[in-house]
C-alpha positions, 0 to 999 in steps of 0.5 A, spaced: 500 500 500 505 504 501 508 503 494 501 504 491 501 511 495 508 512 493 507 512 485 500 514 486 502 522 484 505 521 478 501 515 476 495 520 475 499 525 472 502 522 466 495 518 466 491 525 465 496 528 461 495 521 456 488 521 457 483 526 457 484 529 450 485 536 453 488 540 448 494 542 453 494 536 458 499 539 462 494 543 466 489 538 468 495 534 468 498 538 474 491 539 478 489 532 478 497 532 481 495 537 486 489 532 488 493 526 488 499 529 493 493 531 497 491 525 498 497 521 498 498 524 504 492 524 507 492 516 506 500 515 509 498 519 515 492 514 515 496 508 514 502 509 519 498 513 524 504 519 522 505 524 516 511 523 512 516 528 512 518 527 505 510 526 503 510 533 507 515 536 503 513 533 496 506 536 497 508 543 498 513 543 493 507 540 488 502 545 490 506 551 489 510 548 483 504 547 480 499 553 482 505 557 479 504 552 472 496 554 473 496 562 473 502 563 469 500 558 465 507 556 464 509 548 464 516 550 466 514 550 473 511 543 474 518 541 469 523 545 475 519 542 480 521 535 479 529 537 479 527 541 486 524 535 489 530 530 488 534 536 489 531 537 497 531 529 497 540 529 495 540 535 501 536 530 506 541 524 505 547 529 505 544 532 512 543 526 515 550 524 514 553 530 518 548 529 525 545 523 526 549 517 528 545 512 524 545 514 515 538 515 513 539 508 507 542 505 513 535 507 517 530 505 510 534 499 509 534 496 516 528 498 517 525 493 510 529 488 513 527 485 519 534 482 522 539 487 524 545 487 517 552 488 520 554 492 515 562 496 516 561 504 517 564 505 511 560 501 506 554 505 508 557 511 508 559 509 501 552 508 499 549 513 502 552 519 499 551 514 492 543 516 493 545 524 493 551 524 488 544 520 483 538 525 486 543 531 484 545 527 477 537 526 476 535 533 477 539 537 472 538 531 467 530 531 468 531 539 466 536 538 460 530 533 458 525 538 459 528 544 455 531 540 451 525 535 447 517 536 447 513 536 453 510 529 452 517 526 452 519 529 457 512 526 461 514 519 458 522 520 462 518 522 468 515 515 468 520 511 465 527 514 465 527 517 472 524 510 475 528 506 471 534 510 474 531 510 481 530 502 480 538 502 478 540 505 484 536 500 488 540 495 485 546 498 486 545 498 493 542 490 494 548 489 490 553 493 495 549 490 501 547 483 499 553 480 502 552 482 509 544 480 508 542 475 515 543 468 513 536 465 513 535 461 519 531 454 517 538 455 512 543 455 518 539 450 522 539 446 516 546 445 514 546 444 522 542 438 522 546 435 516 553 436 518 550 433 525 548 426 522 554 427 518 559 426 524 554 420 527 555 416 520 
């Protein structure tokens, strides 16, 4: 649900902007974003009981972004607005580094796996600062695509080239992470078992 509630915003923006036959998309694209950032918010605060720091944030950069789109009837707002959000997300994760003891992907990753993963400082360290050094890459290229090609490639690119690279970024990460994964217990005690009747053969 949580992932449903993620990709909800953008999902009904491209699905707008595809969809109704307007015959400038790009303004009901952006209200239909407005509401769906307004209920995204709505729904994780009452799904998890709180709001989400970054669903807070993304919600006022949407709505200011977008009633700027609205009234000066310029897309270069909603296009810049893209760039913002990775860009406050990169200062986040860089901010994180230098006053909490625990790294933010430290805190999501462990938090999505239920045993505690031994990972060295430095490795999180380096991981950490791939996702800023990625949220700032992504944010110029969301920009040189904007003003670069059409608007419907740029909307394709929010939907396909953006997640794509996010999901890469995942990889990279699981790739980085993946040795030091907790070893499956009924594995363990498998092996255990064997190696026992091994020794009373």
């Amino acid at each position: 649900m949580k992932l449903f509630l993620d990709f909800f915003p953008l999902a009904v923006f491209v699905g707008i902007y595809f969809f109704t036959g307007a015959e400038k998309p790009i303004y009901p694209a952006v209200q239909g974003l407005m509401v769906a950032a307004v209920i995204q918010t709505i729904g994780s605060r009452l799904i998890t009981g709180k709001f989400e720091k970054l669903h807070l944030w993304t919600l006022l950069i949407t709505l200011v972004f977008g009633a700027f789109t609205l009234l000066f009837k310029n897309a270069a707002f909603i296009q810049w607005k893209a760039s913002i959000v990775v860009w406050v997300m990169a200062a986040v994760f860089l901010f994180r580094q230098f006053i909490s003891k625990k790294l933010l992907i430290q805190e999501m990753m462990q938090a999505a796996v239920e045993d505690k993963m031994e990972v060295p400082e430095n490795i999180w360290k380096k991981i950490n600062l791939s996702w800023p050094i990625a949220y700032i890459i992504f944010g110029f290229l969301n920009l040189y695509v904007a003003f670069n090609f059409s608007e419907a490639f740029w909307v394709n690119f929010k939907l396909f080239g953006l997640l794509a690279l996010t999901f890469l970024l995942l990889i990279y990460t699981l790739y980085k992470l993946f040795p030091y994964f907790p070893e499956d217990d009924s594995a363990t005690d498998s092996s255990t078992n064997i190696k026992t009747t091994n020794k009373e053969d």
